[in-house]
C-alpha positions as protocol buffer text, in pm:
chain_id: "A"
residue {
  index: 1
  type: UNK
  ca { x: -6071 y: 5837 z: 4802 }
}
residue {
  index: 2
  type: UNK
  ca { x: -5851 y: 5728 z: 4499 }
}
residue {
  index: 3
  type: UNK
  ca { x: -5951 y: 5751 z: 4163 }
}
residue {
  index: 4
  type: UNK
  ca { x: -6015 y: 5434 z: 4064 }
}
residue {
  index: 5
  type: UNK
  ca { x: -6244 y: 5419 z: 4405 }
}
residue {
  index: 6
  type: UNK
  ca { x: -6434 y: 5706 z: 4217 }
}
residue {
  index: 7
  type: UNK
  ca { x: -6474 y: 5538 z: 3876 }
}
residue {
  index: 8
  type: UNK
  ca { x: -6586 y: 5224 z: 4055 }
}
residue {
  index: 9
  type: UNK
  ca { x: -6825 y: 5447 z: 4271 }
}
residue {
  index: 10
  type: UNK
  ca { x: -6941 y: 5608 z: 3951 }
}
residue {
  index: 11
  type: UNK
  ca { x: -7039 y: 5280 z: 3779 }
}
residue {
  index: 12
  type: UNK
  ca { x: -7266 y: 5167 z: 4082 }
}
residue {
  index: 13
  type: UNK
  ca { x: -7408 y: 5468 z: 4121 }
}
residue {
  index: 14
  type: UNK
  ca { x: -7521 y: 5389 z: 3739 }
}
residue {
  index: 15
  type: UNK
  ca { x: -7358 y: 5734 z: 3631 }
}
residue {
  index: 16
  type: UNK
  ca { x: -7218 y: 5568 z: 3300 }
}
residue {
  index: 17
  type: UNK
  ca { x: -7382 y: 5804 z: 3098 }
}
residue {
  index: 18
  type: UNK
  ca { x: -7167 y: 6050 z: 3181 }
}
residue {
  index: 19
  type: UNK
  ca { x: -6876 y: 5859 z: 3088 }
}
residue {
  index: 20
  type: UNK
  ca { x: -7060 y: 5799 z: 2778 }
}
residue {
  index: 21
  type: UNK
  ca { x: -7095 y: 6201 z: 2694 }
}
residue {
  index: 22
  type: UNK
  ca { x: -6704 y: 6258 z: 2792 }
}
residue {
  index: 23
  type: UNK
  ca { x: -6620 y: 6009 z: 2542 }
}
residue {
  index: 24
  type: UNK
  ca { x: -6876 y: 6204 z: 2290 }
}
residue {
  index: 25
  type: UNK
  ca { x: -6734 y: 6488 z: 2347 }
}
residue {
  index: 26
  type: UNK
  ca { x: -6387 y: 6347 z: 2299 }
}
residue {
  index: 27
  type: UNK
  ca { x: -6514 y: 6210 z: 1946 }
}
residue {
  index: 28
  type: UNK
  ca { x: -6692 y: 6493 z: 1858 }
}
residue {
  index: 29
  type: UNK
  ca { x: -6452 y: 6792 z: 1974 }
}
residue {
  index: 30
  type: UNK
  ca { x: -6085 y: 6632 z: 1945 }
}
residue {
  index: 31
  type: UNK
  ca { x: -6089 y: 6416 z: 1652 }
}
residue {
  index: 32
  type: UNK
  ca { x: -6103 y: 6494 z: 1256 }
}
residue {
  index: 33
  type: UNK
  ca { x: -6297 y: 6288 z: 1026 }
}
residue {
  index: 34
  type: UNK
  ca { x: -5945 y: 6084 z: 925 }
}
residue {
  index: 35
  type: UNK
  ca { x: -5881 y: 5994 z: 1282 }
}
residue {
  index: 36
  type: UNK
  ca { x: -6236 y: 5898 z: 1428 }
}
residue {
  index: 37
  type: UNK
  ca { x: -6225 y: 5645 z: 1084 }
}
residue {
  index: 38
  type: UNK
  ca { x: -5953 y: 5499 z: 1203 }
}
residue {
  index: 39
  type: UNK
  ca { x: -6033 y: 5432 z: 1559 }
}
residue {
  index: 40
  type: UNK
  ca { x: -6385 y: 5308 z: 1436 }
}
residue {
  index: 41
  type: UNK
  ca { x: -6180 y: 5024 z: 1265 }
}
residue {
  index: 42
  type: UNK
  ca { x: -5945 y: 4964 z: 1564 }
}
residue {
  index: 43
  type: UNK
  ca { x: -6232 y: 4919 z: 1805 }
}
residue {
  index: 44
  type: UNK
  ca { x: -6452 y: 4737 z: 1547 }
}
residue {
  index: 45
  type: UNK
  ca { x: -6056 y: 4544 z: 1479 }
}
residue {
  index: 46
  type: UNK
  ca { x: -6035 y: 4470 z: 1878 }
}
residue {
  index: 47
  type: UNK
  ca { x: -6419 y: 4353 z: 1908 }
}
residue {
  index: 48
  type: UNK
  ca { x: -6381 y: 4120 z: 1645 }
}
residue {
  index: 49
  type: UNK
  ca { x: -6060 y: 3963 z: 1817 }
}
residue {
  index: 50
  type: UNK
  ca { x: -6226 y: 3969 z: 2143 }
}
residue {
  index: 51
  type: UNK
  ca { x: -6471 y: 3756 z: 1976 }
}
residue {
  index: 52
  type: UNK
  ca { x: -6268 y: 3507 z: 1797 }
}
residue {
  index: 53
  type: UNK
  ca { x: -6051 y: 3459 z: 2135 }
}
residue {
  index: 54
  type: UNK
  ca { x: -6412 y: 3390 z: 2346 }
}
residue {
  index: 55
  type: UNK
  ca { x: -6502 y: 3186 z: 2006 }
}
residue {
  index: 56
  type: UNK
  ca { x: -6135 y: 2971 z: 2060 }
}
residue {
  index: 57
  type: UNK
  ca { x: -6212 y: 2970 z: 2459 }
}
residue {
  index: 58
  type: UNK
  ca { x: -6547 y: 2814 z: 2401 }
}
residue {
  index: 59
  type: UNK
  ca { x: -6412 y: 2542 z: 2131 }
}
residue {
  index: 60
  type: UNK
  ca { x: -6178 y: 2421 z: 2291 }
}
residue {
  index: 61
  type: UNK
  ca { x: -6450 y: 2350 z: 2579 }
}
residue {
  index: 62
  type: UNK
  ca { x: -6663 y: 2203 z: 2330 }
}
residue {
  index: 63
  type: UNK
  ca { x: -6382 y: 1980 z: 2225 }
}
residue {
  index: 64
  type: UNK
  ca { x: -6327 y: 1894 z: 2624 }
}
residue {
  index: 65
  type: UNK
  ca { x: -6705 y: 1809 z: 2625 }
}
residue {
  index: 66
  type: UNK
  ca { x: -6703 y: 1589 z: 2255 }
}
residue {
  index: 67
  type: UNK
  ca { x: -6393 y: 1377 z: 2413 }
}
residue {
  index: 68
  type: UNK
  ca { x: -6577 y: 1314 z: 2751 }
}
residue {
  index: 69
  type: UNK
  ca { x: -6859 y: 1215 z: 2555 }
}
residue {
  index: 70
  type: UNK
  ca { x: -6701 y: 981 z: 2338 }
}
residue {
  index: 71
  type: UNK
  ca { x: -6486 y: 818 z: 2650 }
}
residue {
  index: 72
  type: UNK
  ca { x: -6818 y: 753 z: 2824 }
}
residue {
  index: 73
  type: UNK
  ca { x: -6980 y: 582 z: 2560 }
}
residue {
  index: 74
  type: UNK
  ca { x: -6665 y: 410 z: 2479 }
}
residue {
  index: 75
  type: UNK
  ca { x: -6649 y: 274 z: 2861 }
}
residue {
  index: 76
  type: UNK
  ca { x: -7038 y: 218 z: 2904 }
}
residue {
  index: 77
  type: UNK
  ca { x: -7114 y: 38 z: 2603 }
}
residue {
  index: 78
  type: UNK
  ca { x: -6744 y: -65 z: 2502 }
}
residue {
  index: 79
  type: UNK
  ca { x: -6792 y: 33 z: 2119 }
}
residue {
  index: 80
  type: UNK
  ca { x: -6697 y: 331 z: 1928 }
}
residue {
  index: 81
  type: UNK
  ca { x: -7004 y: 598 z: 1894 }
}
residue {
  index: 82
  type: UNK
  ca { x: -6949 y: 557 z: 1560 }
}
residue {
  index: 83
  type: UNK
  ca { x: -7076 y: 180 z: 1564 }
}
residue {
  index: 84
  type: UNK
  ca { x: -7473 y: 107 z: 1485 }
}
residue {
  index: 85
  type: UNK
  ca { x: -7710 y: 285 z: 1685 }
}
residue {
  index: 86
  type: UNK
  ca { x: -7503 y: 420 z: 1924 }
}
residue {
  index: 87
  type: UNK
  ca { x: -7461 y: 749 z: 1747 }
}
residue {
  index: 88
  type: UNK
  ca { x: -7828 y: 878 z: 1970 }
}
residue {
  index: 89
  type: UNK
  ca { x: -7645 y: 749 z: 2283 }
}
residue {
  index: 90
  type: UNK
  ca { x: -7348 y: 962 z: 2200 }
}
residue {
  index: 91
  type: UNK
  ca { x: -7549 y: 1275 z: 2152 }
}
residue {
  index: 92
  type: UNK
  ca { x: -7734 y: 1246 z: 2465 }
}
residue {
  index: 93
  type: UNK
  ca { x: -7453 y: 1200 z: 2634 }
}
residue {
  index: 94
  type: UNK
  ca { x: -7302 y: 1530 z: 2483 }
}
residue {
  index: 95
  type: UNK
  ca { x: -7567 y: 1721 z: 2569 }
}
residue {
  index: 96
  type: UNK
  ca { x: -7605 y: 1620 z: 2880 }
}
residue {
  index: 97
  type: UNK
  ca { x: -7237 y: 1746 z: 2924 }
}
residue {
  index: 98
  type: UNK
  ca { x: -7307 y: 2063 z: 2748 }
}
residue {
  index: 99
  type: UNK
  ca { x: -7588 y: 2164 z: 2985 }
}
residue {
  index: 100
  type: UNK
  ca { x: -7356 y: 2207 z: 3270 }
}
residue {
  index: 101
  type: UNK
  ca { x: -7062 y: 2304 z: 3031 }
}
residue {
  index: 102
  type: UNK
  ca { x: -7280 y: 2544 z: 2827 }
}
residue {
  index: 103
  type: UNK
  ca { x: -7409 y: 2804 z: 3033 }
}
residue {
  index: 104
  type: UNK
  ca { x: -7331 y: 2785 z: 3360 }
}
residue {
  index: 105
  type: UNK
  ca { x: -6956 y: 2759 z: 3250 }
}
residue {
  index: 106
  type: UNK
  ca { x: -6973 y: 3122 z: 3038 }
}
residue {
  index: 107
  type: UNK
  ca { x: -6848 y: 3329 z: 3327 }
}
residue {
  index: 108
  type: UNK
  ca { x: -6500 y: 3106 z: 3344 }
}
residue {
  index: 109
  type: UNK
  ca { x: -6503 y: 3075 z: 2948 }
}
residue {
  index: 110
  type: UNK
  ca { x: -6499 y: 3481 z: 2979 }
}
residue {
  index: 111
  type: UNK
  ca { x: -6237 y: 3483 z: 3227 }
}
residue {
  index: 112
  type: UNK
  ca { x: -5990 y: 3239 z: 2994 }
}
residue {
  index: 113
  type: UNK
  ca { x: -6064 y: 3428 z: 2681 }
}
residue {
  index: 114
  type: UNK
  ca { x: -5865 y: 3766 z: 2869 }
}
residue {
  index: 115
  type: UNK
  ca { x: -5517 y: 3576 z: 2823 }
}
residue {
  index: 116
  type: UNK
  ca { x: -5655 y: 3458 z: 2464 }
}
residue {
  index: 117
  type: UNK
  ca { x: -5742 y: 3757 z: 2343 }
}
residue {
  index: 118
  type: UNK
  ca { x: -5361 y: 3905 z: 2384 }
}
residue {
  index: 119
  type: UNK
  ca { x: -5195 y: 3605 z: 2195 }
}
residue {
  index: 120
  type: UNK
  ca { x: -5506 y: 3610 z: 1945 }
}
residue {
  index: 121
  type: UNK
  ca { x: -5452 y: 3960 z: 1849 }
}
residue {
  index: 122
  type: UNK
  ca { x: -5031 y: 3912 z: 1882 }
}
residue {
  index: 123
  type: UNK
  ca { x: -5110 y: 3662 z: 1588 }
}
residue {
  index: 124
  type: UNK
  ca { x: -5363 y: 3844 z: 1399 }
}
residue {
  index: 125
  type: UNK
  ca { x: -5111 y: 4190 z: 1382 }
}
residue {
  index: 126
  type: UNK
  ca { x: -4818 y: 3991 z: 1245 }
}
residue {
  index: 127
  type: UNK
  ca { x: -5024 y: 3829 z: 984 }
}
residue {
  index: 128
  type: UNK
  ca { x: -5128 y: 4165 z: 890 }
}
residue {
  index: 129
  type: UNK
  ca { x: -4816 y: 4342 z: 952 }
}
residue {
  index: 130
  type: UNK
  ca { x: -4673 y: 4063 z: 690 }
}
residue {
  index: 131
  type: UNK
  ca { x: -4913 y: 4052 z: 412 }
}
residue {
  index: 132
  type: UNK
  ca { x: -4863 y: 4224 z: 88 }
}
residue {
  index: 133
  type: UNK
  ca { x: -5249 y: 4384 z: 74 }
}
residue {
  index: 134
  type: UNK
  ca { x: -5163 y: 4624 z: 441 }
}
residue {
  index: 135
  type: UNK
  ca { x: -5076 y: 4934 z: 185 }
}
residue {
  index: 136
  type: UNK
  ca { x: -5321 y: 4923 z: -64 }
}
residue {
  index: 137
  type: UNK
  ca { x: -5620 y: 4748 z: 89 }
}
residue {
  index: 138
  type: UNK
  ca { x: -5624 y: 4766 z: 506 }
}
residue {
  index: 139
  type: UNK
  ca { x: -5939 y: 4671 z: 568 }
}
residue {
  index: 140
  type: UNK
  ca { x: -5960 y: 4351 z: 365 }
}
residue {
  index: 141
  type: UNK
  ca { x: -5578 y: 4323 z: 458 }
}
residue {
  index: 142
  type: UNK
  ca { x: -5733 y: 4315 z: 841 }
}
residue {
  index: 143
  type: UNK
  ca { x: -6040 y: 4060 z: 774 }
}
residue {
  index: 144
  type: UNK
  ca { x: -5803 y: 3857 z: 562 }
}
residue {
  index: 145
  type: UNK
  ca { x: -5567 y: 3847 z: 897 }
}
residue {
  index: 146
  type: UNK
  ca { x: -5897 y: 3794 z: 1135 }
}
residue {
  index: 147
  type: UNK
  ca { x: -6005 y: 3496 z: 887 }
}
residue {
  index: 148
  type: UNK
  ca { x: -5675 y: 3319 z: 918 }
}
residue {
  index: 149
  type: UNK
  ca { x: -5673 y: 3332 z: 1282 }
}
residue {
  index: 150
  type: UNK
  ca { x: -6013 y: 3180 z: 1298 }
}
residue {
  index: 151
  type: UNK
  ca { x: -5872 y: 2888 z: 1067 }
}
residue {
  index: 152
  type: UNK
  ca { x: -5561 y: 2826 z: 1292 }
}
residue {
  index: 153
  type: UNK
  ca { x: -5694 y: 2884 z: 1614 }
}
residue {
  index: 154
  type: UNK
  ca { x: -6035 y: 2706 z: 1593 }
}
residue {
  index: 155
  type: UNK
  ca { x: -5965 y: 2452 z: 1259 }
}
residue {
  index: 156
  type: UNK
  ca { x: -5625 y: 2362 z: 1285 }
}
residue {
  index: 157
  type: UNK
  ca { x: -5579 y: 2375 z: 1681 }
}
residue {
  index: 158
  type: UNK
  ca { x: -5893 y: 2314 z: 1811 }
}
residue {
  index: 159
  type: UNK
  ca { x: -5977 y: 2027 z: 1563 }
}
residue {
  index: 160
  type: UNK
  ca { x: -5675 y: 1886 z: 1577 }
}
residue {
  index: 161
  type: UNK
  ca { x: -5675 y: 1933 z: 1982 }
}
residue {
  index: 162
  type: UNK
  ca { x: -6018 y: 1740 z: 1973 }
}
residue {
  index: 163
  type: UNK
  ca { x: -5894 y: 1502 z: 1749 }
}
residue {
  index: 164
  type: UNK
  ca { x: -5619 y: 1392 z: 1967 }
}
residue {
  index: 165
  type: UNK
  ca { x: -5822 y: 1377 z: 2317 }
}
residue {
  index: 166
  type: UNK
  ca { x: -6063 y: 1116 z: 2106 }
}
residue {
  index: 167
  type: UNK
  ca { x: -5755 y: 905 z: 1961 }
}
residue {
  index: 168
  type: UNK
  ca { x: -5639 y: 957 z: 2351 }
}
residue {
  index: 169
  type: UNK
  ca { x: -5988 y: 778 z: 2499 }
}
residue {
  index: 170
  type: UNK
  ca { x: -5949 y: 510 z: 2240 }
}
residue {
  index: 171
  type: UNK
  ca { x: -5625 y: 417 z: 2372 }
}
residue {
  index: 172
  type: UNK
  ca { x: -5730 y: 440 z: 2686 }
}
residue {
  index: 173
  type: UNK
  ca { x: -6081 y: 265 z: 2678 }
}
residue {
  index: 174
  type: UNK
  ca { x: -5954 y: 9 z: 2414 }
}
residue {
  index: 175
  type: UNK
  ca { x: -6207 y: 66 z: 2186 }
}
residue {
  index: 176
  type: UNK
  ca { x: -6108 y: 138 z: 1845 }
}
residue {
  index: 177
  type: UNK
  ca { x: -6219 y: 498 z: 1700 }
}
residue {
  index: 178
  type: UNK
  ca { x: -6384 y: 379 z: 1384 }
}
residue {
  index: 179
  type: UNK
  ca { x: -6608 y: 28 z: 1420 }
}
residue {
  index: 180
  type: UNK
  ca { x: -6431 y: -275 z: 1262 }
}
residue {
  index: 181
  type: UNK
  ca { x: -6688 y: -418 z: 1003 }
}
residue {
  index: 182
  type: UNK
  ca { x: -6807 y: -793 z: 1139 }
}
């Protein structure tokens, strides 16, 4: 039996706790107070970019799911959702779309967010490697870095991503974006 074979055999057999005291131990017995600070922040550091990358993962499927939306309307009732009334149809219609793009969808969103998280956190350490506050204040050098990922990755790309998909359906349905006053 390999290794690995055993560590997947241990986790079935619910035994995590004791990988749970070996890492204690490791904390408790092999670390000084400098050093367990430190990796606090990194793993507190790698959650929070885990998070942003699932938060970018599950934008951009929101976007996906605001363009469809839009496009349907568009074709169904051939104005823009932003015309008179129709702004209730357009919701629904989102919604509707969200259900099956929501939850049932969170396993794949997990999946795509593993490829995310590398470039997110490539991006995040050269904004921090580059700004002047890294010697003389890390940690709000760090959420500084983690802040302007978020407003890259989720403002600028995402809404401009979404942005473009909807000019895209309005080219393609005919139906101007914004309603033309009568």
């Amino acid at each position: 039996m390999t290794y690995s074979e055993k560590s997947l055999m241990l986790m079935r057999d619910h035994n995590i706790h004791e990988l749970i005291e070996l890492l204690g131990v490791f904390w408790n017995k092999s670390m000084n107070d400098e050093e367990r600070s430190e990796a606090f922040t990194t793993v507190v550091y790698l959650g929070a970019i885990a998070v942003l990358a699932y938060n970018f993962v599950a934008n951009v499927v929101s976007g996906f799911v605001f363009a469809a939306a839009w496009a349907r309307i568009s074709v169904v009732t051939g104005v823009s959702p932003l015309s008179e009334g129709m702004w209730e149809k357009f919701l629904h219609a989102k919604y509707a779309l969200d259900m099956f793009f929501g939850g049932p969808c969170i396993p794949a969103k997990a999946i795509l967010t593993v490829p995310f998280f590398f470039a997110y956190r490539r991006f995040v350490v050269n904004s921090t490697s580059k700004s002047p506050l890294k010697e003389r204040f890390p940690i709000i050098n760090r959420y500084l870095s983690l802040m302007l990922a978020w407003l890259v990755a989720n403002v600028g790309v995402v809404g401009g991503a979404t942005y473009l998909m909807v000019k895209i359906t309005t080219f393609w349905t005919g139906v101007p974006m914004f309603p033309v006053a009568p």
